[in-house]
DRENVEX-235856 format. One line per 2 residues: number of its first residue (from 1); for each residue x, y, z of N, C-alpha, C, O, CB. Coordinates in steps of 0.2 Angstrom, whole numbers, plus 2048, in hexadecimal, padded with zeros to 3 digits. Glycine has a CB too. Layout:
N
NUM = X:Y:Z:X:Y:Z:X:Y:Z:X:Y:Z:X:Y:Z ~ ... .
// end
This chain:
108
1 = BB9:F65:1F9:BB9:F6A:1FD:BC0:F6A:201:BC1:F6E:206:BB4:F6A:202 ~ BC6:F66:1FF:BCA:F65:200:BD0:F6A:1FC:BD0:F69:1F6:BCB:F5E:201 .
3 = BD3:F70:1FD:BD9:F71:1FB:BE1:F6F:1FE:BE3:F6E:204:BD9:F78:1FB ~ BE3:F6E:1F8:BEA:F6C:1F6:BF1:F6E:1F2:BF0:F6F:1EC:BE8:F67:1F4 .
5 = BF5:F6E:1F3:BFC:F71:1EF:BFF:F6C:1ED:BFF:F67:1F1:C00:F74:1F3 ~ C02:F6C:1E8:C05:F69:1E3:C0B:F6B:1DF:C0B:F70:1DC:C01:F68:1DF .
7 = C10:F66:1DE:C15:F6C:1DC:C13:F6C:1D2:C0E:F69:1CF:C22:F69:1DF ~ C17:F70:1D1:C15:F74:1C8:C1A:F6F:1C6:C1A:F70:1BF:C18:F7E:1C6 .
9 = C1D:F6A:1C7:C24:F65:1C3:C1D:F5E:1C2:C1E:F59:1BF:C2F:F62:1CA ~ C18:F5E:1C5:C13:F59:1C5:C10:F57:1BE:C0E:F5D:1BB:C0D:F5B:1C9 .
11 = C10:F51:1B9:C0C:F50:1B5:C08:F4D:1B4:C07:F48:1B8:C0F:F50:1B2 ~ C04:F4D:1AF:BFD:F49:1AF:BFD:F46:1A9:C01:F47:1A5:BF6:F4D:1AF .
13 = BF8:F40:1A9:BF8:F3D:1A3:BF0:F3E:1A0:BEE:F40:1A5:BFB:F35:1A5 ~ BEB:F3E:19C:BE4:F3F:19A:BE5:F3A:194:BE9:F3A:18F:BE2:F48:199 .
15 = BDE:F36:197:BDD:F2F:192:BDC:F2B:194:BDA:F2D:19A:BE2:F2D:18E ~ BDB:F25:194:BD7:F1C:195:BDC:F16:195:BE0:F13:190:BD1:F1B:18F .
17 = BDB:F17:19C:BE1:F10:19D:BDE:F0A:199:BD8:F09:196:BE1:F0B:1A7 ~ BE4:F05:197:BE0:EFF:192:BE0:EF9:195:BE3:EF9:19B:BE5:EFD:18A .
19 = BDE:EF5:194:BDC:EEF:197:BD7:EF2:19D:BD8:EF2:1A3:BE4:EE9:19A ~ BD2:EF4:19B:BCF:EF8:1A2:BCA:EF1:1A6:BC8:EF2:1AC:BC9:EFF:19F .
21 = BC9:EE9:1A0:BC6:EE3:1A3:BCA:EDF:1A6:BC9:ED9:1A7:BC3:EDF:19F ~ BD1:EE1:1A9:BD4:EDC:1A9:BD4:ED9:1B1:BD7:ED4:1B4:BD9:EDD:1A6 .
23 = BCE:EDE:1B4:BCE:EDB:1BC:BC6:ED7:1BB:BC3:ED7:1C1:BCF:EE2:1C3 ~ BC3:ED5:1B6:BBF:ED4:1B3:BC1:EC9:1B2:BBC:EC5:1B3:BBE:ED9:1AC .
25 = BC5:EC8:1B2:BC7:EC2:1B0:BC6:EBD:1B5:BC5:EBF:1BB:BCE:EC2:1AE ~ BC5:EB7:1B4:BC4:EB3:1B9:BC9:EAE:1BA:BC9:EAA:1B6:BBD:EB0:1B9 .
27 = BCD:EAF:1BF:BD2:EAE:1C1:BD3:EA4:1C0:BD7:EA1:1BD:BD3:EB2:1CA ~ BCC:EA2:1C4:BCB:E99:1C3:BCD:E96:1C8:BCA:E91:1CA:BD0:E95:1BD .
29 = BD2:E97:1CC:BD5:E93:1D3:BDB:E97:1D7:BDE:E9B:1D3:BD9:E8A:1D0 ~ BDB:E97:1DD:BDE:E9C:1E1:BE6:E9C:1DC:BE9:EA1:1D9:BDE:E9B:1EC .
31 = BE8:E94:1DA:BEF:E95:1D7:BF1:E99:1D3:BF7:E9A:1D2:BF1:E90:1D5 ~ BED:E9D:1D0:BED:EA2:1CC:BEF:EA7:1CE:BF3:EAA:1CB:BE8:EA2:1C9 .
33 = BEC:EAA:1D3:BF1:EB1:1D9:BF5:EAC:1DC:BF9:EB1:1DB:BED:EB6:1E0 ~ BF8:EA8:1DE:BFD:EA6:1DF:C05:EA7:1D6:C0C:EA7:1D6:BF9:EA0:1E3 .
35 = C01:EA6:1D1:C06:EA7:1CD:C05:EAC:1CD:C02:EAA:1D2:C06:EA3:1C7 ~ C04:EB2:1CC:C03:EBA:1CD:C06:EBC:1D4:C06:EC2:1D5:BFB:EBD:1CC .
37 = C08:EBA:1D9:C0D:EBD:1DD:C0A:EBD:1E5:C0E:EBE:1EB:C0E:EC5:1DB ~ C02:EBC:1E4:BFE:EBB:1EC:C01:EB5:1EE:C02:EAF:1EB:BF5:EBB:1EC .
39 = C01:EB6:1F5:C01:EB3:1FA:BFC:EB1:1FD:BFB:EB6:201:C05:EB4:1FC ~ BF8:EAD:1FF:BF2:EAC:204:BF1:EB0:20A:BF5:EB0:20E:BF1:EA6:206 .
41 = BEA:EB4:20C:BE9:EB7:210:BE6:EB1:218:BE5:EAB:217:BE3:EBD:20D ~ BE7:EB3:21D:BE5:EAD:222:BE2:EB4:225:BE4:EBA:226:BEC:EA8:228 .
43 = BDA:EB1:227:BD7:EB6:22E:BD9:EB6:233:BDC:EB1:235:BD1:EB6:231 ~ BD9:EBC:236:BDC:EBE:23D:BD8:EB7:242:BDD:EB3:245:BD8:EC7:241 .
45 = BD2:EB5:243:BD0:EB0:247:BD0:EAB:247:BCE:EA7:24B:BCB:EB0:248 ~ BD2:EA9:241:BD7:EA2:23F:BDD:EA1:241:BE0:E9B:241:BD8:EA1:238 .
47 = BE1:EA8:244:BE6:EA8:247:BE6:EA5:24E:BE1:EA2:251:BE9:EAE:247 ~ BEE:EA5:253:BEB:EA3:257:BEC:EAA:25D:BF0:EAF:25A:BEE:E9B:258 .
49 = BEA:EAB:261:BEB:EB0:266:BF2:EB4:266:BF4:EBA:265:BEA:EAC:26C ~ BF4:EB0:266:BFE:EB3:267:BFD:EB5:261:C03:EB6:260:C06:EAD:269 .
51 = BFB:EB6:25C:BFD:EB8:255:BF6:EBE:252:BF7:EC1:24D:BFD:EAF:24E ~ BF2:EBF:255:BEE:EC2:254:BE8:EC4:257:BE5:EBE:257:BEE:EC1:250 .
53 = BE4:ECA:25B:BE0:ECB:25F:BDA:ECA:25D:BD6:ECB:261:BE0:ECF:260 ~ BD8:EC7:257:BD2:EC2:256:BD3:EBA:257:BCE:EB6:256:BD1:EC2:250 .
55 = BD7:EB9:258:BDA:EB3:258:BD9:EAE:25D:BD8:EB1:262:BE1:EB3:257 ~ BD9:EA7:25E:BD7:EA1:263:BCE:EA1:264:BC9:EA2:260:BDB:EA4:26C .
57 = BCF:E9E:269:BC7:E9A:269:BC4:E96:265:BC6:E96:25F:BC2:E9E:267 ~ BC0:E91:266:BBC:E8C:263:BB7:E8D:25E:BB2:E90:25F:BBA:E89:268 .
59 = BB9:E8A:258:BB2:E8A:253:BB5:E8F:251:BAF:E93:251:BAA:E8A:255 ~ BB9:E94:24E:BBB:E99:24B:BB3:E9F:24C:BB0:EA1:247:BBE:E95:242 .
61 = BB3:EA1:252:BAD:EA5:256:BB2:EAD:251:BB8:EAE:24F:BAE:EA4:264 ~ BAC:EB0:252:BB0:EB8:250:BB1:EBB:251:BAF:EBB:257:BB1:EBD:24E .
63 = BB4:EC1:250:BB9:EC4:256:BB3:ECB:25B:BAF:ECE:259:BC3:ECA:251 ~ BB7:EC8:260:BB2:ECB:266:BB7:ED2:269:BB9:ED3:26F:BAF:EC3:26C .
65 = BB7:ED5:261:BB8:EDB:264:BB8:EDF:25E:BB6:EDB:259:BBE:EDC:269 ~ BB9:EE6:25B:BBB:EE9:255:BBF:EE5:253:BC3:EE3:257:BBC:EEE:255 .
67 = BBF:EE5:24A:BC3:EE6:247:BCB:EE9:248:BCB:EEF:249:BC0:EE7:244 ~ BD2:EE6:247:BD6:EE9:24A:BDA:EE5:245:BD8:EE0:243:BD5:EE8:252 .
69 = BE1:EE6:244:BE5:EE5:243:BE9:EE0:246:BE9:EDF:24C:BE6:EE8:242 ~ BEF:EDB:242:BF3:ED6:246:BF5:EDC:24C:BF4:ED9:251:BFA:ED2:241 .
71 = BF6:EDF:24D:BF9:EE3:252:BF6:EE7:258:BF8:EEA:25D:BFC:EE7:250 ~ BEF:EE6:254:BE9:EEA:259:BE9:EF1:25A:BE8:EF4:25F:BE9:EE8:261 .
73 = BEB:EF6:252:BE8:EF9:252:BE0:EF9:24E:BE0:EF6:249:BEB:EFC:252 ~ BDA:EFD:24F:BD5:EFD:24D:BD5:EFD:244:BD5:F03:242:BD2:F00:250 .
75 = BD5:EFA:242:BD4:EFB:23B:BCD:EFC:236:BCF:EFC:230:BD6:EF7:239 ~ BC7:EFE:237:BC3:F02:235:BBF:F07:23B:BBD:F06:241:BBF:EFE:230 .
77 = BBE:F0D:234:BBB:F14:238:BBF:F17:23E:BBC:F1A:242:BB4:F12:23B ~ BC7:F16:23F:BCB:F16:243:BD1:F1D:240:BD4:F1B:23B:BCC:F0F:244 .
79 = BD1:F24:243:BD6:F26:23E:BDD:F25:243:BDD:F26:249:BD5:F2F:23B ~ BE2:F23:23F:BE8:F25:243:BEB:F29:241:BF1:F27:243:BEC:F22:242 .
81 = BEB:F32:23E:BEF:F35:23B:BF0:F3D:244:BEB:F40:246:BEC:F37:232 ~ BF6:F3D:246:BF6:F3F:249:BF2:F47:24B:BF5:F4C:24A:BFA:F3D:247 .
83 = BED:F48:24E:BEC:F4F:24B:BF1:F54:24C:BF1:F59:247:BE6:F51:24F ~ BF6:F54:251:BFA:F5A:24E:C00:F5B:248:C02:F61:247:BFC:F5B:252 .
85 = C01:F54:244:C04:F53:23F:C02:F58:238:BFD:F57:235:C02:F4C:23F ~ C06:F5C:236:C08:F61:231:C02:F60:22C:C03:F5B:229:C10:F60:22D .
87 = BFE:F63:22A:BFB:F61:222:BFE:F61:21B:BFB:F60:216:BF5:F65:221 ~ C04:F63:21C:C09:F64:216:C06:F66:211:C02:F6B:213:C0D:F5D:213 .
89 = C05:F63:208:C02:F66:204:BFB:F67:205:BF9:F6A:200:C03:F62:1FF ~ BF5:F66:20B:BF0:F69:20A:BEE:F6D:20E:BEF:F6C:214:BEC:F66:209 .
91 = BEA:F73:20B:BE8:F79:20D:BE4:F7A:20F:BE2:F80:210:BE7:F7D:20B ~ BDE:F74:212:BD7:F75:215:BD8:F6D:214:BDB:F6B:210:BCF:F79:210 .
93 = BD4:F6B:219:BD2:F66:21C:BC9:F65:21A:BC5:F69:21C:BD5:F66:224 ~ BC6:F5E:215:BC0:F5E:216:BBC:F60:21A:BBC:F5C:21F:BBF:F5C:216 .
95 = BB7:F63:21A:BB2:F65:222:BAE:F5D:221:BAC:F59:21C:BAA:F6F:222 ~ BAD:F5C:226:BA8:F59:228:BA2:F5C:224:BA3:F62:222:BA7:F5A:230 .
97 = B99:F58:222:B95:F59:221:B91:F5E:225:B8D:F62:222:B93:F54:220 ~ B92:F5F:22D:B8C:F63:231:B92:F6A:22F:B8E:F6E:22B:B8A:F60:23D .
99 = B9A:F6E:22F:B9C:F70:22D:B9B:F74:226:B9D:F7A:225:B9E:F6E:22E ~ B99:F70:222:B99:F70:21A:B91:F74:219:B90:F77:214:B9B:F68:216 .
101 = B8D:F73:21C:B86:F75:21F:B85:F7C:222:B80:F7F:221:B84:F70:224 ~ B8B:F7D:227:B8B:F82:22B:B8F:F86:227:B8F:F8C:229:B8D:F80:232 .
103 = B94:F85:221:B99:F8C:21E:B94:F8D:216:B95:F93:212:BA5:F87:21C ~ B8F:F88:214:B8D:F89:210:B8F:F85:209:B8C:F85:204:B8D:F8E:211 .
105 = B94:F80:20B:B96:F7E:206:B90:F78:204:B8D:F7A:1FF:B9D:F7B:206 ~ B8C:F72:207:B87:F71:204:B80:F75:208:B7F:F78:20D:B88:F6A:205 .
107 = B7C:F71:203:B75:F76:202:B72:F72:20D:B73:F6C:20F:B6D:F71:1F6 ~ B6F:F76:211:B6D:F74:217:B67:F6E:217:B65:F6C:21C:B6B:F7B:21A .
// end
């Protein structure tokens, strides 16, 4: 229910990527994303305070507030997109469900 604009120089490709198993493989020991380019993730509450707002306290306790980012912003179910910021390429914004009920687009 979303419209969108697109420029006409846009191309597409139609067909089946190959190796479609290859996130199927069993990697065997973390060194193995380490030879592919990962670096190790550390939790926020393993950090220590000064480094992260989950961070400090005894017995690695959890975090006793929302989820949030090293920086504290909220990071799930949280939007940051400005509302008065430009919708550029799109022409309608999704309605909401009680919306989509009330214009008729789903069945009530």
């Amino acid at each position: 229910t979303e419209l969108r604009k697109f420029p006409l120089e846009n191309w597409a490709t139609i067909g089946q990527l190959s190796n479609l198993e290859r996130f199927l493989r069993i990697k065997g020991k973390a060194g193995v994303n380490r030879w592919l380019g990962w670096r190790p993730e550390v939790g926020g509450n393993a950090m220590n305070p000064n480094m992260h707002p989950h961070g400090g306290g005894s017995s690695h306790r959890g975090p006793r507030r929302n989820p949030v980012s090293r920086w504290g912003v909220h990071s799930k179910n949280y939007k940051t997109r400005a509302p008065g910021k430009p919708l550029g390429l799109i022409l309608r914004r999704r309605l909401c469900g009680r919306l989509q009920r009330k214009f008729g687009i789903l069945p009530p």
